[in-house]
VEXDREN-2710 file (C-alpha; in Angstrom, 1 decimal):
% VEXDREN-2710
k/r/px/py/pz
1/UNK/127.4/107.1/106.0
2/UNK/125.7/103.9/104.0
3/UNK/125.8/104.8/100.6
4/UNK/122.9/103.5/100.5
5/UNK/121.4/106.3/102.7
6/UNK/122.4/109.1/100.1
7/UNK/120.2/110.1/97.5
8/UNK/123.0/110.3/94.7
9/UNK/122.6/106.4/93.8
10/UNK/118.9/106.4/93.8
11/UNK/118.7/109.2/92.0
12/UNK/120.8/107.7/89.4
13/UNK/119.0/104.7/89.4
14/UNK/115.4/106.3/88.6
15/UNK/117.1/108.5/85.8
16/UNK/118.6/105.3/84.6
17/UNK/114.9/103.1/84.4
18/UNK/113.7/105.6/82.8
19/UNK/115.0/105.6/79.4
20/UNK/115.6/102.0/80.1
21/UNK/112.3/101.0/80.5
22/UNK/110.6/103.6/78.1
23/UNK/113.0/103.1/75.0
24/UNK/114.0/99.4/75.1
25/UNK/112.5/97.0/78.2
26/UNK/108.7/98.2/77.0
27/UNK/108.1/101.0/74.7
28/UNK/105.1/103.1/74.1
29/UNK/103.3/101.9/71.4
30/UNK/100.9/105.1/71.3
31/UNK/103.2/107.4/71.6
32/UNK/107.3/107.8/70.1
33/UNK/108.9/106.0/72.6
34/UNK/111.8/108.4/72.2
35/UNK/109.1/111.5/73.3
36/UNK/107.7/109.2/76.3
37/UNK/111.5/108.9/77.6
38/UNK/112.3/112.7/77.5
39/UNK/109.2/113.5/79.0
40/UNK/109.4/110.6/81.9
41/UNK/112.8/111.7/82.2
42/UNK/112.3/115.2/83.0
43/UNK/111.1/115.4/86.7
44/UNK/114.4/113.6/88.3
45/UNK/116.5/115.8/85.6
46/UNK/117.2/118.6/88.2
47/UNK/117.8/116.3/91.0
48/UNK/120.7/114.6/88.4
49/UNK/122.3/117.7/87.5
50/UNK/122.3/118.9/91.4
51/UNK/123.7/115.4/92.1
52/UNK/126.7/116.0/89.8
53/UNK/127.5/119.4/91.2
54/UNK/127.1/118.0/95.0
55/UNK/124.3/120.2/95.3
56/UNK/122.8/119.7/99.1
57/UNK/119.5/120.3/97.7
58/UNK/119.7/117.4/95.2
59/UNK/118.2/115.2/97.7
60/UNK/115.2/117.2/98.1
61/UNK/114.6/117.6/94.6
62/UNK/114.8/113.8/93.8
63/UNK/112.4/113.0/96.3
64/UNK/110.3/115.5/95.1
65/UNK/110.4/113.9/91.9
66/UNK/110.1/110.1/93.7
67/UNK/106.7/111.2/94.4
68/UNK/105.9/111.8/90.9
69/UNK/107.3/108.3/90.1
70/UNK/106.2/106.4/92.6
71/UNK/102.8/107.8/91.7
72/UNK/103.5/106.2/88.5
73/UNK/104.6/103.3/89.4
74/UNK/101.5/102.3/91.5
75/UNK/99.5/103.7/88.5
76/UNK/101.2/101.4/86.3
77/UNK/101.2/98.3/88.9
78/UNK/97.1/98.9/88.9
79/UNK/96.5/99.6/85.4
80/UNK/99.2/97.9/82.9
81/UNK/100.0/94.2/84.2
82/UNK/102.8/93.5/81.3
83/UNK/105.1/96.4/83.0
84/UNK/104.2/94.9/86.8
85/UNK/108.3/94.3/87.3
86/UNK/109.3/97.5/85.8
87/UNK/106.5/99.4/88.2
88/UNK/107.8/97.6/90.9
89/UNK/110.8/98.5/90.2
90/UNK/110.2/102.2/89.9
91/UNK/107.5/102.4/93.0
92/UNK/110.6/100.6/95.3
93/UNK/113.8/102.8/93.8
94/UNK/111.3/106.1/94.8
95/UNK/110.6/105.0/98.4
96/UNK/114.3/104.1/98.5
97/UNK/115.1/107.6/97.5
98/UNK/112.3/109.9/99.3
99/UNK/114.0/107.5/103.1
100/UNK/117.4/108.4/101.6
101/UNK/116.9/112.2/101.2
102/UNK/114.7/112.5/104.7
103/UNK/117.4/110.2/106.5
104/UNK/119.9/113.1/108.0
105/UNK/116.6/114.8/109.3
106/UNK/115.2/111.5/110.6
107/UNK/118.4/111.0/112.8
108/UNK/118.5/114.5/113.4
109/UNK/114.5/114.6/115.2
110/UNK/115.4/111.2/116.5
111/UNK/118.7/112.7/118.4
112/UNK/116.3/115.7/119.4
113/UNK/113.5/113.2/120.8
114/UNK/116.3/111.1/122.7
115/UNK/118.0/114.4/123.8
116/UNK/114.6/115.1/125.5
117/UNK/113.9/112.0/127.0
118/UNK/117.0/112.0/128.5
119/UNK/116.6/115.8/130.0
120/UNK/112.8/114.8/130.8
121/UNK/113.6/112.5/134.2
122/UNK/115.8/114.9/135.7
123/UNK/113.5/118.2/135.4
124/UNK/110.4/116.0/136.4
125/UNK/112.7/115.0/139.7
126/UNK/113.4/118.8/140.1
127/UNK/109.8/119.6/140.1
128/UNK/109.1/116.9/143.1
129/UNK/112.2/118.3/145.3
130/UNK/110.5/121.6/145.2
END
Protein backbone atom coordinates (compact mmCIF):
# COMPACT_ATOMS: atom_id res chain seq x y z
CA UNK A 1 0.00 0.00 0.00
CA UNK A 2 0.94 4.02 -0.79
CA UNK A 3 2.22 5.27 2.21
CA UNK A 4 0.56 7.81 1.53
CA UNK A 5 -2.78 5.90 2.11
CA UNK A 6 -1.86 5.08 5.89
CA UNK A 7 -2.74 7.17 8.57
CA UNK A 8 0.72 6.91 10.44
CA UNK A 9 2.31 9.92 8.25
CA UNK A 10 -0.60 12.17 8.57
CA UNK A 11 -0.96 11.59 11.88
CA UNK A 12 2.52 12.63 12.39
CA UNK A 13 2.26 15.37 10.42
CA UNK A 14 -0.75 17.13 12.37
CA UNK A 15 0.99 16.33 15.78
CA UNK A 16 4.01 17.90 14.18
CA UNK A 17 2.08 21.57 13.08
CA UNK A 18 0.86 21.69 16.04
CA UNK A 19 3.56 22.74 18.31
CA UNK A 20 5.07 24.09 15.27
CA UNK A 21 2.69 26.45 14.51
CA UNK A 22 1.49 27.24 18.12
CA UNK A 23 5.09 27.73 19.74
CA UNK A 24 7.23 29.24 16.92
CA UNK A 25 5.47 29.93 13.18
CA UNK A 26 2.59 32.15 15.15
CA UNK A 27 2.13 32.14 18.76
CA UNK A 28 -0.80 33.05 20.96
CA UNK A 29 -0.41 36.33 22.08
CA UNK A 30 -3.55 35.93 24.65
CA UNK A 31 -2.73 32.99 25.88
CA UNK A 32 1.09 31.09 26.97
CA UNK A 33 1.86 29.79 23.76
CA UNK A 34 3.41 26.87 25.60
CA UNK A 35 -0.49 26.13 27.17
CA UNK A 36 -2.09 26.69 23.57
CA UNK A 37 0.42 23.88 22.21
CA UNK A 38 -0.40 21.26 24.93
CA UNK A 39 -3.92 21.85 24.67
CA UNK A 40 -3.97 21.82 20.54
CA UNK A 41 -1.90 19.01 20.87
CA UNK A 42 -4.07 16.80 22.87
CA UNK A 43 -6.80 15.45 20.57
CA UNK A 44 -4.24 13.60 17.91
CA UNK A 45 -2.16 12.48 21.15
CA UNK A 46 -3.92 9.08 21.34
CA UNK A 47 -3.92 8.51 17.71
CA UNK A 48 0.29 9.13 18.01
CA UNK A 49 0.80 6.86 20.79
CA UNK A 50 -1.62 4.04 18.92
CA UNK A 51 0.58 4.85 15.86
CA UNK A 52 3.80 3.91 17.59
CA UNK A 53 2.39 0.72 19.01
CA UNK A 54 0.86 -0.27 15.43
CA UNK A 55 -2.41 -0.04 17.00
CA UNK A 56 -5.17 -0.88 14.09
CA UNK A 57 -7.34 1.60 15.73
CA UNK A 58 -4.86 4.53 15.43
CA UNK A 59 -6.38 5.36 12.14
CA UNK A 60 -9.77 5.81 13.59
CA UNK A 61 -8.62 7.79 16.37
CA UNK A 62 -6.67 10.33 14.19
CA UNK A 63 -9.41 10.93 12.05
CA UNK A 64 -11.49 11.41 14.76
CA UNK A 65 -9.24 13.97 15.89
CA UNK A 66 -8.90 15.45 11.96
CA UNK A 67 -12.33 16.47 12.42
CA UNK A 68 -11.54 18.50 15.44
CA UNK A 69 -8.67 20.12 13.38
CA UNK A 70 -9.98 20.54 10.28
CA UNK A 71 -12.78 22.31 12.21
CA UNK A 72 -10.13 24.51 13.29
CA UNK A 73 -8.51 25.03 10.45
CA UNK A 74 -11.57 26.44 8.54
CA UNK A 75 -12.30 28.44 11.79
CA UNK A 76 -9.03 29.88 11.51
CA UNK A 77 -9.00 30.32 7.48
CA UNK A 78 -12.54 32.50 8.27
CA UNK A 79 -11.56 34.29 11.20
CA UNK A 80 -7.60 35.00 11.51
CA UNK A 81 -6.12 35.97 7.92
CA UNK A 82 -2.31 36.22 9.31
CA UNK A 83 -2.42 32.24 9.98
CA UNK A 84 -4.36 31.52 6.30
CA UNK A 85 -1.13 29.17 5.22
CA UNK A 86 -0.86 27.51 8.54
CA UNK A 87 -4.99 26.82 8.33
CA UNK A 88 -4.57 25.61 5.11
CA UNK A 89 -2.20 23.63 6.07
CA UNK A 90 -3.92 21.97 8.95
CA UNK A 91 -7.62 21.86 7.16
CA UNK A 92 -5.62 19.79 4.01
CA UNK A 93 -3.17 17.33 6.36
CA UNK A 94 -6.96 16.46 8.18
CA UNK A 95 -8.74 15.55 5.03
CA UNK A 96 -5.53 13.79 4.04
CA UNK A 97 -5.79 11.81 7.18
CA UNK A 98 -9.79 11.18 7.70
CA UNK A 99 -9.34 9.55 3.25
CA UNK A 100 -6.26 7.74 4.68
CA UNK A 101 -7.93 6.03 7.68
CA UNK A 102 -11.45 5.34 5.62
CA UNK A 103 -9.30 4.07 2.51
CA UNK A 104 -9.13 0.08 3.41
CA UNK A 105 -13.05 0.39 3.96
CA UNK A 106 -13.51 2.39 0.80
CA UNK A 107 -11.86 -0.41 -1.36
CA UNK A 108 -13.39 -2.82 0.74
CA UNK A 109 -17.43 -1.44 -0.13
CA UNK A 110 -16.00 -0.68 -3.55
CA UNK A 111 -14.97 -4.55 -4.01
CA UNK A 112 -18.49 -5.38 -2.43
CA UNK A 113 -20.42 -2.95 -4.95
CA UNK A 114 -18.28 -4.42 -8.02
CA UNK A 115 -18.72 -8.05 -6.57
CA UNK A 116 -22.45 -7.26 -6.94
CA UNK A 117 -22.52 -5.82 -10.17
CA UNK A 118 -20.89 -8.51 -11.48
CA UNK A 119 -23.34 -11.32 -9.73
CA UNK A 120 -26.38 -8.81 -10.73
CA UNK A 121 -26.42 -9.76 -14.80
CA UNK A 122 -26.29 -13.32 -14.32
CA UNK A 123 -29.32 -13.66 -11.54
CA UNK A 124 -31.38 -11.04 -13.63
CA UNK A 125 -30.74 -13.61 -16.79
CA UNK A 126 -31.87 -16.44 -14.37
CA UNK A 127 -34.95 -14.74 -13.59
CA UNK A 128 -35.94 -14.33 -17.57
CA UNK A 129 -35.12 -18.24 -18.34
CA UNK A 130 -37.60 -19.08 -15.75
Amino acid sequence: MNALLRPLPWILALALLQPAWHLWLAPSSWLPPVFVAVVMSLPILPAVLLALFRRPSAGFWGGVAALLYFSHGVMELWSNPEVTALAWTETLLSVGLVVAASWRGLQARAAARRARAADAPSAAGDAGAQ
